[in-house]
C-alpha positions as YAML, in Angstrom:
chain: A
units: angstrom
residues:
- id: 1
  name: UNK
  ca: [0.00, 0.00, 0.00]
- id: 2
  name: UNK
  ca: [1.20, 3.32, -0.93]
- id: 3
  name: UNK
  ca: [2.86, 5.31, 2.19]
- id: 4
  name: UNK
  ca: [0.15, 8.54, 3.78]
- id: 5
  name: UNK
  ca: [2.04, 9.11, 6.39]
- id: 6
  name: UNK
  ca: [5.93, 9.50, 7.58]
- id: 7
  name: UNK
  ca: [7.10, 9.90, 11.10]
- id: 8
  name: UNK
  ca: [10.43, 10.43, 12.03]
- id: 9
  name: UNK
  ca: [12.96, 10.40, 14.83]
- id: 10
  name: UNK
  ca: [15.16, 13.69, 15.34]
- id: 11
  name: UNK
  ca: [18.70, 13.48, 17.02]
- id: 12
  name: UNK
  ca: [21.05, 10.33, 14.96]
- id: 13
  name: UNK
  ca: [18.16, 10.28, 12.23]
- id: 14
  name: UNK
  ca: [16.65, 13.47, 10.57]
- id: 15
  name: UNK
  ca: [19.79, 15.71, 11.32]
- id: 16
  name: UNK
  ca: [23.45, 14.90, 11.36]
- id: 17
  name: UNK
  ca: [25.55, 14.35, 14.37]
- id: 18
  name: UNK
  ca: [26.19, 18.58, 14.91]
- id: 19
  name: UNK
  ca: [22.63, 19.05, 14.60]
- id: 20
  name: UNK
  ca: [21.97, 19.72, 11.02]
- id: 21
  name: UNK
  ca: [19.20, 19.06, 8.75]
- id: 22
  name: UNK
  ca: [21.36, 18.95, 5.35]
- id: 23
  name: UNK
  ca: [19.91, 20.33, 2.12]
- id: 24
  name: UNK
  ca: [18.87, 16.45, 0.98]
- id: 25
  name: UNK
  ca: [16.59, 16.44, 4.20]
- id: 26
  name: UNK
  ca: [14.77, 19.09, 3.72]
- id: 27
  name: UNK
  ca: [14.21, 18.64, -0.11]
- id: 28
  name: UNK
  ca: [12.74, 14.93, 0.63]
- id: 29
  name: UNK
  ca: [10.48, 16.47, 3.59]
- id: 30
  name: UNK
  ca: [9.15, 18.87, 0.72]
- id: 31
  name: UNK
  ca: [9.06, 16.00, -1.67]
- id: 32
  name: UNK
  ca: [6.29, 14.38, 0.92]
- id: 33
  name: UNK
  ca: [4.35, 17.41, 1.32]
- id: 34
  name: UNK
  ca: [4.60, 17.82, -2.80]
- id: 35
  name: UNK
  ca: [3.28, 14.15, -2.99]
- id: 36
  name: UNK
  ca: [0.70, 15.19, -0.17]
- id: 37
  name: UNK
  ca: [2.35, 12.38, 1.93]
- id: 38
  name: UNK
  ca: [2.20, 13.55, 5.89]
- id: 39
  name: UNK
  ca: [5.28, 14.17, 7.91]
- id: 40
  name: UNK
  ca: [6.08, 15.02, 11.51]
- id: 41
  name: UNK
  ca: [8.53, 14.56, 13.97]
- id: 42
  name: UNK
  ca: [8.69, 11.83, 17.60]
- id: 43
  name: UNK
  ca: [11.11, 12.55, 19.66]
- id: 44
  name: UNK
  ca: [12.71, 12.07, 23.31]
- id: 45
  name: UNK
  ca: [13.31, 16.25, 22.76]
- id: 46
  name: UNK
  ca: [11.09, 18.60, 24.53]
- id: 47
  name: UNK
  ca: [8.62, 20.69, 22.40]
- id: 48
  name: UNK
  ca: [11.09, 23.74, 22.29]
- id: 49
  name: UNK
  ca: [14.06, 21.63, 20.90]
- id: 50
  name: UNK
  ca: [11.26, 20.96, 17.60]
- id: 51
  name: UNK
  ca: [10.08, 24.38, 16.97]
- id: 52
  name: UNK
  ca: [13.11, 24.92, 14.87]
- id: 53
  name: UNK
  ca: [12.69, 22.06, 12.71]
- id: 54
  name: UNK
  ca: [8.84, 22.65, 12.57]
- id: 55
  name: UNK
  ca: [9.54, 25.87, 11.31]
- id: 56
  name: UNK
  ca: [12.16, 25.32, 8.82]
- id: 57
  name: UNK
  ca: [10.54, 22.05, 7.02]
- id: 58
  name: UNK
  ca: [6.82, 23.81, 7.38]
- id: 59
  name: UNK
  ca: [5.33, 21.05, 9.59]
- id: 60
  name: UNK
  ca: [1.76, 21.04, 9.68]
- id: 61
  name: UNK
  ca: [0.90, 17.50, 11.96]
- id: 62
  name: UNK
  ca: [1.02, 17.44, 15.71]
- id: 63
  name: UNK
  ca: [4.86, 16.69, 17.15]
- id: 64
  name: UNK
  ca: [5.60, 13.76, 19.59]
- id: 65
  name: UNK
  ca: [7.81, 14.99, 21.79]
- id: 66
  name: UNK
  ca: [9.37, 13.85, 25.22]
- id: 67
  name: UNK
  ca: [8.86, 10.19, 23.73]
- id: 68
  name: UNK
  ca: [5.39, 11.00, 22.98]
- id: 69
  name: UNK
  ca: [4.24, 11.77, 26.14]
- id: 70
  name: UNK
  ca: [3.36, 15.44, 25.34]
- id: 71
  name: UNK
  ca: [1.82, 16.29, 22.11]
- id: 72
  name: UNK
  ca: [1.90, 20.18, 20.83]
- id: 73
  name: UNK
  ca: [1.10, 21.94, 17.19]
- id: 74
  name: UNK
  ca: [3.96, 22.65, 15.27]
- id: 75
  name: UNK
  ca: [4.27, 26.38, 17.10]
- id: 76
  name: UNK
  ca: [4.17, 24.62, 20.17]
- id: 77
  name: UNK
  ca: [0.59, 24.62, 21.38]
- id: 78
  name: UNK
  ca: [-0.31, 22.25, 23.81]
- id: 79
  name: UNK
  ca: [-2.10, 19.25, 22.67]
- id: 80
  name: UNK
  ca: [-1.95, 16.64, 25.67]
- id: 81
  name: UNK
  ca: [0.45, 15.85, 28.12]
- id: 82
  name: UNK
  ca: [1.60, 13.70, 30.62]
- id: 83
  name: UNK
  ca: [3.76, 13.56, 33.55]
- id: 84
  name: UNK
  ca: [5.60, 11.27, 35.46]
- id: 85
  name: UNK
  ca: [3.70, 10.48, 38.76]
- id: 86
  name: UNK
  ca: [5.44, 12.60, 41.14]
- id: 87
  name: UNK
  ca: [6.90, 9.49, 43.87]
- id: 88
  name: UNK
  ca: [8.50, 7.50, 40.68]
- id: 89
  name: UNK
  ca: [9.96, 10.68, 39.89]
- id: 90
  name: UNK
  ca: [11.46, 11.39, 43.28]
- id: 91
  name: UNK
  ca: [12.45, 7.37, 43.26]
- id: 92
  name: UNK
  ca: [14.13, 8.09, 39.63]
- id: 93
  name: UNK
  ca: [15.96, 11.28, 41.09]
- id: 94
  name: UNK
  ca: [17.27, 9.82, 44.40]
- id: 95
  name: UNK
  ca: [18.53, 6.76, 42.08]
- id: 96
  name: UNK
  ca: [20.33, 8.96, 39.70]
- id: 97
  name: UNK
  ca: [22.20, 11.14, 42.37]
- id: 98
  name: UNK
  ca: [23.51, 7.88, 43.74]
- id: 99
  name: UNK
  ca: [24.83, 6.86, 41.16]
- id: 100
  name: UNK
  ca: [27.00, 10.38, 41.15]
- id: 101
  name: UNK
  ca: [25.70, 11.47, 37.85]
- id: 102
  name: UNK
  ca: [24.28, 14.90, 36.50]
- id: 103
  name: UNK
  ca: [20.52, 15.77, 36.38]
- id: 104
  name: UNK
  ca: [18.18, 17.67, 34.04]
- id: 105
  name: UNK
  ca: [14.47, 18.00, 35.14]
- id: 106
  name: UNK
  ca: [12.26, 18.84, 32.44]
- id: 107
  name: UNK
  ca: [8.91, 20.71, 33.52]
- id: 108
  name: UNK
  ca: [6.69, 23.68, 33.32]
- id: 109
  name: UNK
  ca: [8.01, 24.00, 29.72]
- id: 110
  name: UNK
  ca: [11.62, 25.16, 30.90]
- id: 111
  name: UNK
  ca: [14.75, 22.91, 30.78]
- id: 112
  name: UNK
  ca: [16.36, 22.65, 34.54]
- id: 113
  name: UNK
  ca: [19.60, 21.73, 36.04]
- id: 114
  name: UNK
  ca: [21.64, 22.53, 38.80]
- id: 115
  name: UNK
  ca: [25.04, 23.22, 37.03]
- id: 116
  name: UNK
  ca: [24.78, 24.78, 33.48]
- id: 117
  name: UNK
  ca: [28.60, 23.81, 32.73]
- id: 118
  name: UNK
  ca: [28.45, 19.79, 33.54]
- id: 119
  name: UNK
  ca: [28.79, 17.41, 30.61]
- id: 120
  name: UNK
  ca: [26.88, 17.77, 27.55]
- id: 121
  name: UNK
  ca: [25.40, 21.23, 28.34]
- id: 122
  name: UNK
  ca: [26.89, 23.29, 25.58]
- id: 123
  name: UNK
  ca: [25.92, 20.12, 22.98]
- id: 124
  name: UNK
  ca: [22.40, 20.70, 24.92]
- id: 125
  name: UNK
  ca: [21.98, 23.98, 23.99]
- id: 126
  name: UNK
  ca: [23.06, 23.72, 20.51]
- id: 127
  name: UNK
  ca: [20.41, 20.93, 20.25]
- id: 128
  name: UNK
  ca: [17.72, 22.70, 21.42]
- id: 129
  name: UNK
  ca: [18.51, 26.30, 20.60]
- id: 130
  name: UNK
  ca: [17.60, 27.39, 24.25]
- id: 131
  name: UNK
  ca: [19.16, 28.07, 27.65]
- id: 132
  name: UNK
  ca: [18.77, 26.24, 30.84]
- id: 133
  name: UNK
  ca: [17.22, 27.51, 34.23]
- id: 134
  name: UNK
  ca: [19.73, 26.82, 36.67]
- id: 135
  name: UNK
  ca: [18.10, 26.13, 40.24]
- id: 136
  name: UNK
  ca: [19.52, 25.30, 43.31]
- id: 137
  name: UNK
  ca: [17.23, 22.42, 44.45]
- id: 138
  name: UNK
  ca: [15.32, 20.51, 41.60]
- id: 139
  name: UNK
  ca: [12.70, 18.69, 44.14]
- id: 140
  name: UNK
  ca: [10.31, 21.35, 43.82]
- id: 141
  name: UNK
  ca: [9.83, 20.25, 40.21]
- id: 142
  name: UNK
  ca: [9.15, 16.88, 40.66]
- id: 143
  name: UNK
  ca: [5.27, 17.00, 40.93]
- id: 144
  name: UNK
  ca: [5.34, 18.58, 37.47]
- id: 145
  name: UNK
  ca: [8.29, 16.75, 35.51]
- id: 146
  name: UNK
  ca: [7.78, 15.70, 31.66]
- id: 147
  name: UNK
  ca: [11.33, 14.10, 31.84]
- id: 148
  name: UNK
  ca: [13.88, 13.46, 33.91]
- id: 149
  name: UNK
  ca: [17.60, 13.29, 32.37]
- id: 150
  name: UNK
  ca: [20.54, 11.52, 33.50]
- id: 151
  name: UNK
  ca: [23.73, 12.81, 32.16]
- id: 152
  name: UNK
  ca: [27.26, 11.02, 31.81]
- id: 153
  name: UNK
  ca: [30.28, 10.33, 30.62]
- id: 154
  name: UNK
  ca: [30.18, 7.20, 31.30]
- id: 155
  name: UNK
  ca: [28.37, 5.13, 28.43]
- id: 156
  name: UNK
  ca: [29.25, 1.78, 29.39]
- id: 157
  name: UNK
  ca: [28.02, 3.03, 33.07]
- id: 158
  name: UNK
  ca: [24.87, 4.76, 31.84]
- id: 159
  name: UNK
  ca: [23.96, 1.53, 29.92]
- id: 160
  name: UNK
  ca: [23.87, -0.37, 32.88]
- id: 161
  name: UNK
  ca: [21.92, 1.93, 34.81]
- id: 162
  name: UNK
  ca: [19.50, 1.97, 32.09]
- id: 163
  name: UNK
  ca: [19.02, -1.59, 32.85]
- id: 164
  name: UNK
  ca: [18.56, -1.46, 36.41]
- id: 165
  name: UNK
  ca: [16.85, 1.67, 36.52]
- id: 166
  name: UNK
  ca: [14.40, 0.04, 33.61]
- id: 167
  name: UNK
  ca: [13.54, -3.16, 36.04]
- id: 168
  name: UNK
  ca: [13.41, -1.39, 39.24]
- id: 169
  name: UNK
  ca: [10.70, 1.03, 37.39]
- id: 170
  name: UNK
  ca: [9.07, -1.24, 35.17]
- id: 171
  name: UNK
  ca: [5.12, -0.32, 34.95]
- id: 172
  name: UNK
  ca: [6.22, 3.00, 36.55]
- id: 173
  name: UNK
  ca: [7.94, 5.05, 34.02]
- id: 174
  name: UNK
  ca: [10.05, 4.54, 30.33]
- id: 175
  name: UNK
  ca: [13.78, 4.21, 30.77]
- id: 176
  name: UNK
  ca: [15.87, 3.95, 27.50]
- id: 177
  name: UNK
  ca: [19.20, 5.70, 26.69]
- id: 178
  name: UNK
  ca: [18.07, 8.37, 24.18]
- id: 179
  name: UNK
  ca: [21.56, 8.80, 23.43]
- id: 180
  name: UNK
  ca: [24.63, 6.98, 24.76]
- id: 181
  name: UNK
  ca: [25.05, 9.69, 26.89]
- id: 182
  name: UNK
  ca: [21.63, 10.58, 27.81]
- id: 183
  name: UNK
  ca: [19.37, 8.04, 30.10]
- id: 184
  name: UNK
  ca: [15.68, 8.92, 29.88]
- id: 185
  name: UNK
  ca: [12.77, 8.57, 32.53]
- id: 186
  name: UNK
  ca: [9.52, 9.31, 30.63]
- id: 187
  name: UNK
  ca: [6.02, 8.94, 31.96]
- id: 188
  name: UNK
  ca: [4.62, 5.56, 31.85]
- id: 189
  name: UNK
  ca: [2.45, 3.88, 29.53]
- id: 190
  name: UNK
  ca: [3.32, 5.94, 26.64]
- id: 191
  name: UNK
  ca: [5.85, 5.69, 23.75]
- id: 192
  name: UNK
  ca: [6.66, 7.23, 20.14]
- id: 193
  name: UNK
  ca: [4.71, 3.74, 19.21]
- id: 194
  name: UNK
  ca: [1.12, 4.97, 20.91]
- id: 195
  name: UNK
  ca: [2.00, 8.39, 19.42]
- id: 196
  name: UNK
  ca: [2.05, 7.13, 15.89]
- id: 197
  name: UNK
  ca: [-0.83, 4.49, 16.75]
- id: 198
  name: UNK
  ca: [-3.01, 8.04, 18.06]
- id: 199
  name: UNK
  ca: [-2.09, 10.23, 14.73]
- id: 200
  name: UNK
  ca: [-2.87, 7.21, 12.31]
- id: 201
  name: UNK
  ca: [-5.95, 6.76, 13.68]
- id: 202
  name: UNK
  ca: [-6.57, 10.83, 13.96]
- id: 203
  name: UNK
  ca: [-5.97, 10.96, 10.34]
- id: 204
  name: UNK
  ca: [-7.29, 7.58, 9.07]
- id: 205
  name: UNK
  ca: [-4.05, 6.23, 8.02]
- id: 206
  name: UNK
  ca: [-4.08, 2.27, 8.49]
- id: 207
  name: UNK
  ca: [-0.82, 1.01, 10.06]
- id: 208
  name: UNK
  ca: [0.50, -0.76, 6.59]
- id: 209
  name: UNK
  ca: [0.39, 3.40, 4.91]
- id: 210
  name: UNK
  ca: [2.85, 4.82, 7.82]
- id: 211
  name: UNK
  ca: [6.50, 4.59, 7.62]
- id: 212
  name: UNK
  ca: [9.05, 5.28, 10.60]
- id: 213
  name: UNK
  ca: [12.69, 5.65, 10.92]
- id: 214
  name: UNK
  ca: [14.69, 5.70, 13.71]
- id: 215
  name: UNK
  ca: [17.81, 4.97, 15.22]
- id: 216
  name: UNK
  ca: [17.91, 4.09, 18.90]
- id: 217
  name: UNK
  ca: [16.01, 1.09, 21.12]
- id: 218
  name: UNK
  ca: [13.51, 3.80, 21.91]
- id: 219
  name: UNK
  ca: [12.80, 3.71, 18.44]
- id: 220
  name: UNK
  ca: [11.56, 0.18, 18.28]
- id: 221
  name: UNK
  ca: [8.13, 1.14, 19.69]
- id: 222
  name: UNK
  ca: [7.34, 3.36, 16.69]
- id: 223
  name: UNK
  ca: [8.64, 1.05, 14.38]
- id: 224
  name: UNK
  ca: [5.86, -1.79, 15.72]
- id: 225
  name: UNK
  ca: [3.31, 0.71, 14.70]
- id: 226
  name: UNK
  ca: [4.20, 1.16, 11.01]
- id: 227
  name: UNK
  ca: [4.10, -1.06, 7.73]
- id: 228
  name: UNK
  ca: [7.20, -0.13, 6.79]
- id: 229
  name: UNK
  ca: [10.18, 0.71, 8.95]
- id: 230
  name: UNK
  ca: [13.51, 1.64, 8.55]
- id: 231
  name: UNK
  ca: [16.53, 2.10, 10.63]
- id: 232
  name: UNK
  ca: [19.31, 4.46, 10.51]
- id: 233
  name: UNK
  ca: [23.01, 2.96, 9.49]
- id: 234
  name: UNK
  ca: [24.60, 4.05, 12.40]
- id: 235
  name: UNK
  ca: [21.53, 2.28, 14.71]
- id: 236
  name: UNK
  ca: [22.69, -0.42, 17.47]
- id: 237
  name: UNK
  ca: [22.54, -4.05, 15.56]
- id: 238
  name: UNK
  ca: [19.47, -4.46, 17.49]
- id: 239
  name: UNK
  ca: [17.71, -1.67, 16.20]
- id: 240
  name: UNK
  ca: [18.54, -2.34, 12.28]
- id: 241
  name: UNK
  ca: [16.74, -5.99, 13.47]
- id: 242
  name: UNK
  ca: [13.73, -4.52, 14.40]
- id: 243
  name: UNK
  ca: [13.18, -2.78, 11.28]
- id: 244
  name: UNK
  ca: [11.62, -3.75, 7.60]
- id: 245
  name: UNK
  ca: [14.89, -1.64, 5.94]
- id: 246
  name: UNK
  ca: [18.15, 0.38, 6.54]
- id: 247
  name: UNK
  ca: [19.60, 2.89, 5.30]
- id: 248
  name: UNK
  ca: [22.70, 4.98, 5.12]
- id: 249
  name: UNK
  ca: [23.73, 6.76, 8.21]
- id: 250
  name: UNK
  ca: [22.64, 10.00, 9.39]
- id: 251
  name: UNK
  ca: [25.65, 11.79, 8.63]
- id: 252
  name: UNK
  ca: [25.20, 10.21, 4.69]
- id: 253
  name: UNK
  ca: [22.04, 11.91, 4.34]
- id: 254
  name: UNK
  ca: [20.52, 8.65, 5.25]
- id: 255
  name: UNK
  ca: [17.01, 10.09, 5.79]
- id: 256
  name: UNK
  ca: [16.76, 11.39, 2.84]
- id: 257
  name: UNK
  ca: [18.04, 8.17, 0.99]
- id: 258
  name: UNK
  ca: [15.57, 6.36, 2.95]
- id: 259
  name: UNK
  ca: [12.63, 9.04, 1.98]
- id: 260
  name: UNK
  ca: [13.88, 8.20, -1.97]
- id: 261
  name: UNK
  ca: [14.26, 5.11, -2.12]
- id: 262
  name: UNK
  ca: [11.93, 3.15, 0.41]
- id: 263
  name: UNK
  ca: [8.53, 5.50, -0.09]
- id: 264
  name: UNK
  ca: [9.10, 6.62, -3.37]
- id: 265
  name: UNK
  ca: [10.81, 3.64, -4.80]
- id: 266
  name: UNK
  ca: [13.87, 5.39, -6.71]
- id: 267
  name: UNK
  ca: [16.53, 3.39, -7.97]
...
């Protein structure tokens, strides 16, 4: 069945490793809209890290962002959102600081932290083309936190973190490494897959006319929800397993390859 609808991952998928959507990206996201093929955006990114990207490919769908957990129009309107209940996120927190590692709290729209020059700030704010709000005491903003962000070094140590953080919450909250670097706690019950499932059914798009790419585990979950997925090059081995095709890497212009060949079947 001919692909209706696209939706994509952001950060090691639609733009390159330093953050940029190449020329090749944004002519295949025009290529869709020429073809009157829907595109948007999930992402583990807050709504203000999209509103760039919104703007400069003219998105016109809702946006998935935090892992789909909060919804917003492509000039950030709020559309739904959920949070993570307020004791799993203090569990989450006090988990994280033992294991000596830097903290982001993400609520009330603002991105929070306690030390705006630890590890991976600057690549932060590059990413999301805003500044953090640097607070002495993040417990305040626990009752009201979209996402919670652990922040290391330490790959090999974040990984199994992930792990034990992922079975000591399971039910509770979403824990995947967005990045190697970053470790996620997202509210539970809801993924980029029940994001896609909710905007194919919005539109009237069967599963079998949406395509999904992606890149990283979290990534699986949207590609259960689409006929045809693909996965980045540069995607973990199990990732590329999960989906129906791969392509080139992100930093090839692998999107866009993807975009060519796999919807619109050029050679």
């Amino acid at each position: 069945m001919a692909i209706a609808l696209v939706v994509s991952d952001v950060d090691g998928t639609l733009v390159t490793d330093d953050k940029r959507l190449t020329p090749a990206a944004i002519a295949a996201v025009r290529r869709l809209g020429s073809a009157g093929i829907g595109f948007t955006l999930a992402s583990s990114r807050p709504p203000v890290g999209l509103r760039h990207l919104a703007e400069a490919l003219d998105l016109r769908l809702p946006l998935g962002a935090f892992n789909g957990s909060t919804v917003c129009t492509p000039d950030l309107r709020p559309i739904s959102e959920r949070l993570i209940p307020e004791s799993v996120a203090r569990e989450a927190v006090a988990r994280l600081d033992a294991a000596g590692i830097d903290l982001w709290v993400f609520a009330d729209g603002a991105w929070n932290l306690r030390d705006d020059r630890a590890p991976y700030t600057d690549l932060e704010r590059r990413t999301l083309q805003t500044e953090p709000s640097v607070v002495p005491d993040l417990s305040p903003l626990l009752g009201r936190a979209a996402k919670i962000v652990g922040v290391s070094r330490d790959h090999a140590g974040l990984a199994r973190l992930e792990e034990a953080l992922a079975a000591e919450l399971e039910g509770r909250a979403a824990v995947h490494c967005s990045q190697p670097y970053y470790l996620d706690v997202t509210p539970p019950g809801i993924d980029k897959g029940s994001f896609v499932a909710d905007l194919g059914r919005q539109l009237g798009i069967p599963r079998q006319r949406i395509a999904t790419l992606g890149d990283a585990a979290n990534d699986i979950a949207l590609f259960r929800e689409s006929g045809l997925s693909i996965a980045m090059g540069n995607a973990a081995p199990a990732v590329r397993q999960a989906a129906s095709a791969v392509t080139a890497g992100n930093n090839e212009d692998g999107f866009a390859r993807a975009i060519n060949r796999f919807v619109f079947g050029d050679a």
